[in-house]
KEROKE-370749 format. One record per residue (C-alpha): residue number from 1; residue in three letters; x, y, z. Coordinates in steps of 0.05 Angstrom, whole numbers, m for minus. Example, Ala and Ser with C-alpha at 12.3 -4.5 7.8 and 13.67 -1.06 7.14 Angstrom:
BEGIN
R    n  res    east   north      up
R    1  Ala     246     m90     156
R    2  Ser     273     m21     143
***
This chain:
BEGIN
R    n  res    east   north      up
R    1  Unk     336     386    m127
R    2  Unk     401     393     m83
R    3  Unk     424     314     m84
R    4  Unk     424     322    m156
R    5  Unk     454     392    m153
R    6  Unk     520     377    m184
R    7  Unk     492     317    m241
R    8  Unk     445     384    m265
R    9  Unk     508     435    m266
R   10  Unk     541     390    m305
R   11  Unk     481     365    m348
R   12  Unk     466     446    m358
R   13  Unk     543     466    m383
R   14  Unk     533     395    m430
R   15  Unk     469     437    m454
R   16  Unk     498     492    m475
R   17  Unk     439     530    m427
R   18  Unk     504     564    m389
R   19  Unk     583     569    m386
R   20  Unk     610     564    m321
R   21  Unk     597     519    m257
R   22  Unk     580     585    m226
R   23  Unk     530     610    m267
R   24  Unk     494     543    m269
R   25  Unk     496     533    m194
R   26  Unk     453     607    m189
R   27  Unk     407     578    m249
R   28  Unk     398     514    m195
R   29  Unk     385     564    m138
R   30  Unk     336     610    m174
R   31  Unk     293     544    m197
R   32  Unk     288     571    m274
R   33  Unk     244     530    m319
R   34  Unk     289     501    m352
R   35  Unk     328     468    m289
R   36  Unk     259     423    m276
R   37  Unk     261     400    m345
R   38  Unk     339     382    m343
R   39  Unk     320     352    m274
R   40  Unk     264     297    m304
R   41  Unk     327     281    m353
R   42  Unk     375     262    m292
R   43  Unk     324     227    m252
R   44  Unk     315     194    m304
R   45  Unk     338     114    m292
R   46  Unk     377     138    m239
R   47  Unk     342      99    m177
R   48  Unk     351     123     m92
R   49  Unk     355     102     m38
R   50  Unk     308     106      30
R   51  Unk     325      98      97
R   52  Unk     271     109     162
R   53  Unk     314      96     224
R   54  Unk     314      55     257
R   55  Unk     341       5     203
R   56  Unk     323     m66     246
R   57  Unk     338    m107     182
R   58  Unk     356     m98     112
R   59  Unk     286     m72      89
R   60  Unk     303     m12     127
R   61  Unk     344      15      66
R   62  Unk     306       0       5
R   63  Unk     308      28     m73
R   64  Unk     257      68    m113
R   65  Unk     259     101    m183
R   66  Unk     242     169    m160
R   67  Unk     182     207    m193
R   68  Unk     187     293    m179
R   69  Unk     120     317    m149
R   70  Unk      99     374    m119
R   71  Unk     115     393     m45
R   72  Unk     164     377      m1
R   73  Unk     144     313      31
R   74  Unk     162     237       9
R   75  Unk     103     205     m34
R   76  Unk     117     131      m3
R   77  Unk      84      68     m31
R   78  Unk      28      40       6
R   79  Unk      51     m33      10
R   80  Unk     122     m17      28
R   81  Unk     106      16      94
R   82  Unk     111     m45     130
R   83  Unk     183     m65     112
R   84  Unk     201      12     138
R   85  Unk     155      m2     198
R   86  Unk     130      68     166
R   87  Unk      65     108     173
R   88  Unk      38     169     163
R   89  Unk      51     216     217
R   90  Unk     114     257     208
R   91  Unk     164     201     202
R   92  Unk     221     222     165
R   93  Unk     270     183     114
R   94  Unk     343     199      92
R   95  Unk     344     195      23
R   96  Unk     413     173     m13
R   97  Unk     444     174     m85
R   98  Unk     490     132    m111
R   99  Unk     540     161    m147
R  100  Unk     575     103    m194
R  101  Unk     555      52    m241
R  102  Unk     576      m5    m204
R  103  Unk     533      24    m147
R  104  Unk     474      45    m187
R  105  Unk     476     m31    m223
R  106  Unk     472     m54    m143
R  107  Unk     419      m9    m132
R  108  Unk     379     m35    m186
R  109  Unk     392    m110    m181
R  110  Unk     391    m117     m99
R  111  Unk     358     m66     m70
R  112  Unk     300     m44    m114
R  113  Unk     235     m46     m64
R  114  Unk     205     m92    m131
R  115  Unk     259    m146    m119
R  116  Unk     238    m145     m37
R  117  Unk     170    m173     m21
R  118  Unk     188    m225      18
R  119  Unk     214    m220      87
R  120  Unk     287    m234      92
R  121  Unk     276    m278     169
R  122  Unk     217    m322     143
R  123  Unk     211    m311      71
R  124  Unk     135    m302      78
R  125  Unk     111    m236      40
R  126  Unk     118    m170      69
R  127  Unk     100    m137      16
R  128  Unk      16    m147      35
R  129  Unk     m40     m96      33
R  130  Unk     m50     m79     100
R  131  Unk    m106     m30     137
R  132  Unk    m160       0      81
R  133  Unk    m138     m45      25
R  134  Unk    m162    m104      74
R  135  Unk    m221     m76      90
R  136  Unk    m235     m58      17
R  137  Unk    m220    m136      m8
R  138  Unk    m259    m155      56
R  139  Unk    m323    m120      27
R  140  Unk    m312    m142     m35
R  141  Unk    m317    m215     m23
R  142  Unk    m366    m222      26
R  143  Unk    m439    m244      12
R  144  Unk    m506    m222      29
R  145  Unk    m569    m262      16
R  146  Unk    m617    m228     m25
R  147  Unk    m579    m188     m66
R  148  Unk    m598    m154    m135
R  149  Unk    m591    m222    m191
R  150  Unk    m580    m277    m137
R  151  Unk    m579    m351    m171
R  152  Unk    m551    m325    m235
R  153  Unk    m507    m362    m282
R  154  Unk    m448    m331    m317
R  155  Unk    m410    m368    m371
R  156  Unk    m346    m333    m353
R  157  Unk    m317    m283    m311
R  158  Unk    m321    m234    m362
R  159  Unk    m389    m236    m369
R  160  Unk    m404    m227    m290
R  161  Unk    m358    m171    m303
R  162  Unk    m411    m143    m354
R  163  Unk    m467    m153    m307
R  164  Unk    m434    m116    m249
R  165  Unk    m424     m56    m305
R  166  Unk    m488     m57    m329
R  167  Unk    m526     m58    m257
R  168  Unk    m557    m124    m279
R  169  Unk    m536    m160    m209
R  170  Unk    m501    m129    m139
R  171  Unk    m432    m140    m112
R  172  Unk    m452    m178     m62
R  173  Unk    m504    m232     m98
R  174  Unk    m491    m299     m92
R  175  Unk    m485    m338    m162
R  176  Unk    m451    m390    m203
R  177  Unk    m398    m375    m256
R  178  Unk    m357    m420    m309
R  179  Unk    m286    m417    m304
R  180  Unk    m237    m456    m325
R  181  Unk    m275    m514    m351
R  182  Unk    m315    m522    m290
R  183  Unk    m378    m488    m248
R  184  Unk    m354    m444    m187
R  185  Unk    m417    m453    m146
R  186  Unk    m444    m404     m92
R  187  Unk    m391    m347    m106
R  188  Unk    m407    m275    m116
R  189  Unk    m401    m212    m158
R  190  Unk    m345    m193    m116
R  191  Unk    m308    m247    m115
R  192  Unk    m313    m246    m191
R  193  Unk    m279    m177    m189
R  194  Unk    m226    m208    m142
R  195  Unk    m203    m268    m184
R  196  Unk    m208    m228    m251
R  197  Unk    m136    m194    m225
R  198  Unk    m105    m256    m203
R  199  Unk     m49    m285    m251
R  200  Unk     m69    m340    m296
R  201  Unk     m37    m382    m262
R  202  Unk     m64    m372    m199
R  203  Unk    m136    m415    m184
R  204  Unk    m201    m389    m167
R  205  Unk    m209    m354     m99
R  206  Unk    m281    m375     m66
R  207  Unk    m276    m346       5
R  208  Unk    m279    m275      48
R  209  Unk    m213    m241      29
R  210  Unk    m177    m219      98
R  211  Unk    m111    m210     122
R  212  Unk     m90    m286     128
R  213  Unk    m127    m302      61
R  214  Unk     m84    m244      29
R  215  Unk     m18    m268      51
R  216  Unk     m34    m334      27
R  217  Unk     m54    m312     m38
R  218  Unk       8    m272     m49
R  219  Unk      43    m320     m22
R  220  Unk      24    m377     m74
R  221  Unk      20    m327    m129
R  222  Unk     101    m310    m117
R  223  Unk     112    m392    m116
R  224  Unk      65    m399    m184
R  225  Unk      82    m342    m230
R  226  Unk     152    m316    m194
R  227  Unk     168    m241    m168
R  228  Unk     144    m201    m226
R  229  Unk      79    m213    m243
R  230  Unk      74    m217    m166
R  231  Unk      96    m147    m156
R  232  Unk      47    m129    m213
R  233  Unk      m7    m170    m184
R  234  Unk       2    m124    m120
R  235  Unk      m4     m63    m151
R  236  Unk     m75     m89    m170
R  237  Unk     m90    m109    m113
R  238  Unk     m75     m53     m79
R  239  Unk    m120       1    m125
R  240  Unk    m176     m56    m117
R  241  Unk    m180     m51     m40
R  242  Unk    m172      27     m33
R  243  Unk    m221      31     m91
R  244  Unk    m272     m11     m58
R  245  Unk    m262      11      15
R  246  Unk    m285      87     m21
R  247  Unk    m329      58     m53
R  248  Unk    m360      14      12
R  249  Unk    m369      79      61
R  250  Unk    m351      33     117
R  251  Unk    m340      81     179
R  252  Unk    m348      74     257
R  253  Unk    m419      87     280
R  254  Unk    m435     103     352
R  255  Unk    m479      33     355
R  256  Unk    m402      m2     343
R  257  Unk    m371      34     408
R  258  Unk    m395     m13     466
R  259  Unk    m404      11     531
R  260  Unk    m397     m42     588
R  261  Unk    m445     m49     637
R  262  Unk    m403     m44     691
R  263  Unk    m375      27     665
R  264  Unk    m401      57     727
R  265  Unk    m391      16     785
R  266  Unk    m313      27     761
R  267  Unk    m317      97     758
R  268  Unk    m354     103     824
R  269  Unk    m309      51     850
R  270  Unk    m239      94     821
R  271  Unk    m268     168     849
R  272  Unk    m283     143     918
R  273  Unk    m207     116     927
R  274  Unk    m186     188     905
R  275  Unk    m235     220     951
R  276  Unk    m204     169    1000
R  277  Unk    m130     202     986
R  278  Unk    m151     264     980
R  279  Unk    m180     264    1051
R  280  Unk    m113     231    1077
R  281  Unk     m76     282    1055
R  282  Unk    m116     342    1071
R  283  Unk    m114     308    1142
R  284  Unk     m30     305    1139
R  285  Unk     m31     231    1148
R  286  Unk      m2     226    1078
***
């Protein structure tokens, strides 16, 4: 509301909602309705920009088309956190506007976080789920013997998809599907869900998705199909892994926290050279 302060004055005295700078500058400060509805008409197009210092490189500052929300904090993109180095703890951003065409134009054609998902040093993709996403891909693709409708045959990958609906097989059963003129053998449900949001272009994935697969992927999809349907592809991918990962459970148990053998011996080992100082000092020789 107060970096585009004076684009609503002016876009209220255009209106006809009020006369004077004045008077439209208290309409701002009250927050009347009808300032939120001329404020969805500024924001409008009109792209900013975000900054979390330390800017190391030029993905520090990066463009968005801003969307008003509730609440005071910045609603950040998942997949764009690691070009900020960003997470969520408190960080804080500067947001910018800029104010002329020309710089708008540069806004939109350089600097929009769309047009960035490759890293500027190595031009690998930077742009690649990270964290639950993984873990929800991860899930997704990997097999277990015995599953519900193991050994099944699917003509195409819409028809697995129709299976998975309909509870007729599990995510996790290994079967055979037809795609692209020829028999993917030993894949499973899940990996049917995977490749059904690849681009066309891209082939049939038949392995456990995990970090290194995904950059790989991305990677060859961006060479195959170019940056748009790559940025699209993300956004896919993306609601596919934090769908999954809710929909997997996956959490620590007590059984995955190992304690060493030797936990003691250390401890008894680290108290008795305290007890050691302690008694030093007590005695003044320290």
């Amino acid at each position: 509301l107060e970096l585009f302060k004076p684009h609503m004055i002016h876009e209220l005295m255009a209106r006809g909602y009020t006369q004077t700078p004045r008077s439209a500058k208290l309409m701002v400060e009250n927050q009347e309705p009808v300032v939120y509805k001329v404020l969805e008409y500024v924001v409008q197009d009109h792209p900013v920009m975000l900054n979390r210092a330390p800017t190391l490189h030029r993905l520090g500052i990066q463009a968005f088309q801003p969307v008003l929300v509730d609440g005071k904090a910045i609603q950040l993109h998942p997949l764009v956190c690691s070009a900020f180095n960003a997470d969520f703890d408190g960080d804080q951003m500067a947001v910018h506007v800029p104010l002329s065409l020309e710089a708008q134009m540069e806004t939109r054609m350089l600097m929009l976080s769309s047009h960035n998902i490759l890293h500027p040093a190595n031009g690998q993709p930077i742009a690649v789920p990270s964290q639950d996403m993984v873990l929800g891909c991860y899930y997704l693709t990997r097999p277990k013997i015995g599953d519900k409708g193991e050994g099944k045959l699917f003509g195409s990958i819409e028809e697995g998809l129709l299976a998975y609906e309909n509870k007729a097989v599990g995510l996790h059963a290994i079967v055979d599907v037809h795609h692209e003129g020829e028999w993917i053998k030993k894949t499973t449900v899940g990996r049917i869900i995977f490749n059904s949001i690849l681009p066309e272009d891209v082939s049939y994935v038949n392995v456990i998705i995990d970090k290194n697969a995904l950059t790989k992927i991305v990677n060859n999809a961006y060479l195959l199909v170019g940056n748009f349907q790559t940025v699209l592809f993300l956004d896919r991918l993306k609601d596919l892994g934090f769908g999954m990962a809710t929909i997997s459970g996956a959490s620590i148990a007590i059984s995955d926290v190992l304690i060493p053998s030797m936990k003691d011996d250390i401890l008894k080992k680290a108290q008795n050279e305290v007890d050691g100082i302690k008694d030093k000092f007590d005695r003044h020789i320290l």
